[in-house]
N, C-alpha and C positions, 0 to 999 in steps of 0.2 A: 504494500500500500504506500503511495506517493503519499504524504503533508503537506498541503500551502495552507498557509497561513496570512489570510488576505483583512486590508486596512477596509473595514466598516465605514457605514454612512455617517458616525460619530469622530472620524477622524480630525476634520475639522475645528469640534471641540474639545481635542487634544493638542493643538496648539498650542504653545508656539514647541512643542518638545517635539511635536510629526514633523515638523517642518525638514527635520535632518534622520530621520529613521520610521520604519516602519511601525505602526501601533504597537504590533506584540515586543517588539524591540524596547518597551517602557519597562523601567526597575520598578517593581510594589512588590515588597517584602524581601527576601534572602534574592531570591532570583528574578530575571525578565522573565515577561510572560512566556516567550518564544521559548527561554530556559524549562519553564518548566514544563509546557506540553513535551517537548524534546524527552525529561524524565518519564513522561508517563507514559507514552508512547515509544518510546527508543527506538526513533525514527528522528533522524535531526530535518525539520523544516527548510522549506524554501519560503517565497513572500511574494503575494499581488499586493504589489504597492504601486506609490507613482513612479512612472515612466523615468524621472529623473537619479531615482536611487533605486533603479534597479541594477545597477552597476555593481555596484555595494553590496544590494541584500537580492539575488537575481530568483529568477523563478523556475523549478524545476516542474516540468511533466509527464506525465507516464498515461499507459492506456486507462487506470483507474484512478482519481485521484480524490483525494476527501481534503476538503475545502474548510478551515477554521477558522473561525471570526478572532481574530489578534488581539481583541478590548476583554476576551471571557477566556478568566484564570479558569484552569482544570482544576475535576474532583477524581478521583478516582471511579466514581458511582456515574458521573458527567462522562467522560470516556470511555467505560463500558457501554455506553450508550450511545455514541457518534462510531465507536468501530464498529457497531453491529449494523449500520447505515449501509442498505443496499444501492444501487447504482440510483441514480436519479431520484433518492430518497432525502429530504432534509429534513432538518431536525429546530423546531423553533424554542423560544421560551417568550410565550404573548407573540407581538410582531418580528421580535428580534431573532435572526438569522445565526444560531448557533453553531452550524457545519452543515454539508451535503458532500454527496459524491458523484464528480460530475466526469466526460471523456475528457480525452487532452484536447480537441477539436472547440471545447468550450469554455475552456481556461482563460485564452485571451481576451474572448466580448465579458468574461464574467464582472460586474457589480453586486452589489447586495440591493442599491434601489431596481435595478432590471432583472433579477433573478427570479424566473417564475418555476418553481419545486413541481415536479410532476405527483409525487408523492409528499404531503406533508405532515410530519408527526410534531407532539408538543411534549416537550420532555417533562418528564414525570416529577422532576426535581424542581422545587420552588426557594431555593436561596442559593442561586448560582452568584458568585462573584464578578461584575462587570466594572469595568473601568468606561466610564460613559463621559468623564470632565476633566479637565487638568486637576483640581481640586480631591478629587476621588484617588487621585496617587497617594496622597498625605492622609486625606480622613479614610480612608479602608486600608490603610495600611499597618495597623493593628492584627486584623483578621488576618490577612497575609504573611505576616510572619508567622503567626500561630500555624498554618496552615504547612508555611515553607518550613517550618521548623522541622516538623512531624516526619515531610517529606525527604528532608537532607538525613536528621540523625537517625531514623529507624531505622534497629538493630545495630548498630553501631554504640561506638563505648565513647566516650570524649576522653582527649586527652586531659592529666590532673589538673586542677585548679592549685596553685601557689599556696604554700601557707603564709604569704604575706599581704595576701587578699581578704577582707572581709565579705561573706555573702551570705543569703537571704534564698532560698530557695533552691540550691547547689541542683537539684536531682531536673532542674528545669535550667542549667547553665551548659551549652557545649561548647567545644573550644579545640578547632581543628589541629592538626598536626602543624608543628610551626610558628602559630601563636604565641606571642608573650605578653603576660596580662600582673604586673607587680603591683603593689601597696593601693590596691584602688577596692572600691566598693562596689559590688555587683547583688544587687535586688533584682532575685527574679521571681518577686511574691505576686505583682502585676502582669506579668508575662513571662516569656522565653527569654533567653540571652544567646544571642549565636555569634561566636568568634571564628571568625574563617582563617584559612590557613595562610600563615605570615601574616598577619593581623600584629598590629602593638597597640595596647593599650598602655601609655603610659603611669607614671605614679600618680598619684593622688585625682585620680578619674573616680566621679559615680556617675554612675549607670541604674538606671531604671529600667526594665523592661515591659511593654517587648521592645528589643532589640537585635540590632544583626550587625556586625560589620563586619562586611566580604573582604576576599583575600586579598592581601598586601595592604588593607586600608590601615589608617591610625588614628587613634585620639590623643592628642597632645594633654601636657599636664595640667594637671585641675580641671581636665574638659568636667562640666557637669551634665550630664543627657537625659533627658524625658523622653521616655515611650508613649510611641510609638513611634523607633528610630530607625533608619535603614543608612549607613555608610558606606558606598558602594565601593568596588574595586578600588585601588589605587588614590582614594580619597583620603585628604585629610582635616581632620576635625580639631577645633577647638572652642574655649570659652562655654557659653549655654547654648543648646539647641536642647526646643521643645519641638514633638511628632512632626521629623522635616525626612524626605526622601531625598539622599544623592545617589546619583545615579553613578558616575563612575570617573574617574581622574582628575575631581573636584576642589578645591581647597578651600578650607573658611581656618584657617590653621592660628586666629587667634582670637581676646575675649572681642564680645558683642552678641548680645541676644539674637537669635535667629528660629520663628516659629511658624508652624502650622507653611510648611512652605515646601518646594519641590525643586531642587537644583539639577541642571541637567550634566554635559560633560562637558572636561573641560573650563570649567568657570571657576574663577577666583574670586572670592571676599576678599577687603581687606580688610586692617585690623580698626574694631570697635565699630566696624560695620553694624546697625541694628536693623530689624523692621518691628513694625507692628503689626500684630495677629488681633487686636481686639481695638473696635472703635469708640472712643469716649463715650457713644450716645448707647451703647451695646447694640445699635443697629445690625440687622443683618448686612453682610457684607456681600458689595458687587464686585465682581470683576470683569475685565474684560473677555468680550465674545469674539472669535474670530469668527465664528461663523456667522452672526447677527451685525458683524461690527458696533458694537454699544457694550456699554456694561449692563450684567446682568446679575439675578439676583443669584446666589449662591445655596440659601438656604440654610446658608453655617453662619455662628457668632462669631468663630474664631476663622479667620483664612489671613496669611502672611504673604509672601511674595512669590513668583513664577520666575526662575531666573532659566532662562535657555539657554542651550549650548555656547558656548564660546563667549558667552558675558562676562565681563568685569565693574568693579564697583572698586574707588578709591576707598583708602582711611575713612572713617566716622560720616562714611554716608549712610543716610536715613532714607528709609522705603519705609511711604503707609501703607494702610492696613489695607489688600486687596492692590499689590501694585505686580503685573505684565513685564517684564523684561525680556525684547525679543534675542533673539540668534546676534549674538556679536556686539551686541551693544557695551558702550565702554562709559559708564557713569561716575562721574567725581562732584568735586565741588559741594558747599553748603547749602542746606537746606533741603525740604522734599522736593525731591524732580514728580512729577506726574504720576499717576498710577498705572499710567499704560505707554510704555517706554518704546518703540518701533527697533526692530532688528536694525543693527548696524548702527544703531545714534551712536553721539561722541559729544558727550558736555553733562546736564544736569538742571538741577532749577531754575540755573540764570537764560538757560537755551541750548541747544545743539546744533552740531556740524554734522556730517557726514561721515564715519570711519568707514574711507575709501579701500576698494579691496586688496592692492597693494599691500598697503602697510598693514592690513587685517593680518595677510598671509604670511609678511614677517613675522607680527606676533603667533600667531596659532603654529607656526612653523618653532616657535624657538621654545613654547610649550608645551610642543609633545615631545621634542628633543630633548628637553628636560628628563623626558619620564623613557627614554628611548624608544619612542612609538615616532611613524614617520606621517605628516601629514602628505598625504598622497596627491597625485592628480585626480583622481577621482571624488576625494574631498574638496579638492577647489572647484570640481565642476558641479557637487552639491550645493557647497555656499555661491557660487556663482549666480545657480537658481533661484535659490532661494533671496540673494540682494535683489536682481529682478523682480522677485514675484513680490516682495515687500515695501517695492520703491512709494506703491500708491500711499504708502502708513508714513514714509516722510515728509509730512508737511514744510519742512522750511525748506527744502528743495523746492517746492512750489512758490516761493517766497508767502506763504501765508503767517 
């Protein structure tokens, strides 16, 4: 059986983190989505995405192929019920299009608004996991770890905990081969705690669970973390974060609060950076829509900041509460800049310029260097799309 794993009509409002990878390609909980269908199927996926990152994340097809919506985390119960899917059979939950199995002949025209099921079932299961909003990275990201937890450590022993460690629920702490976790505090009366392999925690860290941080990540000293916390690959943490998602080669690496919020790759805080997760009036919080263009309502009291791929933010920059930062935006300077920041800007509250692609490519080039990852051509021909396709969101290019 082929897997693709194709971007839903909800893409859109996964923005601005789709703008550079495929839906299932989002971090909630221990692993991406794509990750963990891959576990429960041990079938590594291909991806119907857009035409621009197929390059990247390309699509395989076969005479049979079963088709899965990238936004809906697997169950094991969810699975056993999309591989029993016969040919031209799909498989719904309400309107939403959870998998089918279609020829290779109709892989290519395939969408999920033009897909019409010859056969349509409605899965028996009533609390499947979707990732439907930028926002739903960080608030269902609780669940997902509990879920990824189950799924990584079953049957499996953890490596010891230190006896220079204090903790709180030991029998709910894992801690992969490699890891080193010294004189810090780990409660896992709240949730999991999951340490991936070469993970450092440094001294005098607490930790709250659920937690995760995957392999090679770190938490600098004194980090203090609130669960529901995901530190993605290669990420480094410090200072306070409350229930924030990084996604993977991240830095917030010193103090300043940072909450209820979803960092993609590649992005750096700097130091005494904050945002706000909660509005004075305790109003429900807007953000912005990509797919409505407007802010919208969210439905949460608490929601912090959306920083995309390749962002940056100087020293003691402040983000309110519900603020958009797109792909490459590079924000300094005092005071609150906007809450809905356009990929690419370059300045902050007093105004912006343009961060022209050139010099984007210096930067992004000498930060994956860093980490000995190569920014590619086929990176630059993502961000290349992507600065077109977002040109309409910079307004002082229009001189307005």
């Amino acid at each position: 059986m082929n897997v693709i794993l194709f971007d839903g009509k909800n893409r859109n409002n996964l923005l601005p983190f789709t703008f550079t990878r495929p839906v299932s390609e989002i971090r909630v909980g221990i692993l991406t989505i794509t990750e963990k269908w891959e576990r429960y199927s041990g079938i590594k996926p291909s991806f119907k995405t857009q035409d621009y990152l197929s390059a990247k994340y390309p699509l395989n097809t076969s005479s049979r192929n079963l088709l899965i919506n990238g936004s809906v985390c697997p169950s094991q119960l969810l699975w056993d019920e999309i591989k029993s899917l016969n040919n031209h059979e799909a498989l719904y939950s309400g309107d939403t299009l959870l998998a089918c199995v279609i020829d290779a002949n109709e892989v290519t025209d395939f969408t999920e608004d033009t897909f019409v099921a010859k056969i349509k079932k409605q899965t028996a299961l009533n609390d499947i996991l979707i990732i439907n909003y930028s926002y739903d990275i960080f608030s269902k990201n609780g669940r997902a770890i509990e879920e990824d937890y189950e799924l990584v450590t079953h049957g499996r022993t953890s490596s010891p905990i230190s006896s220079t460690n204090q903790t709180v629920n030991a029998d709910k702490i894992f801690i992969e081969p490699g890891a080193s976790v010294e004189f810090s505090i780990l409660n896992a009366s709240t949730g999991p705690i999951y340490i991936g392999k070469d993970a450092e925690i440094m001294e005098g860290c607490k930790v709250r669970g659920p937690f995760a941080i995957c392999e090679h990540g770190g938490l600098k000293i004194d980090a203090k973390v609130y669960g529901p916390t995901t530190v993605g690959p290669h990420c480094k943490v410090g200072g306070e974060v409350n229930n924030v998602v990084f996604f993977s080669y991240s830095n917030k690496g010193h103090d300043g609060f940072m909450g209820n919020a979803v960092v993609g790759e590649w992005v750096n805080v700097g130091a005494d950076t904050n945002n706000s997760n909660l509005k004075n009036t305790y109003d429900e919080v807007k953000l912005w829509s990509y797919t409505t263009e407007r802010f919208e309502k969210t439905g949460l009291t608490f929601c912090g900041v959306m920083l995309a791929d390749h962002a940056k933010c100087g020293i003691n920059t402040m983000f309110n509460t519900g603020t958009v930062v797109g792909v490459g935006a590079n924000i300094f300077g005092a005071g609150f800049p906007r809450n809905f920041i356009p990929s690419f800007a370059w300045g902050g509250a007093q105004g912006f310029d343009t961060f022209v692609l050139n010099k984007f490519y210096k930067t992004a080039e000498a930060m994956c260097a860093r980490r000995k990852v190569v920014f590619s051509e086929i990176d630059k021909a993502i961000i290349q799309h992507v600065f077109n396709q977002t040109a309409k969101y910079r307004f002082w290019e229009k001189g307005a």
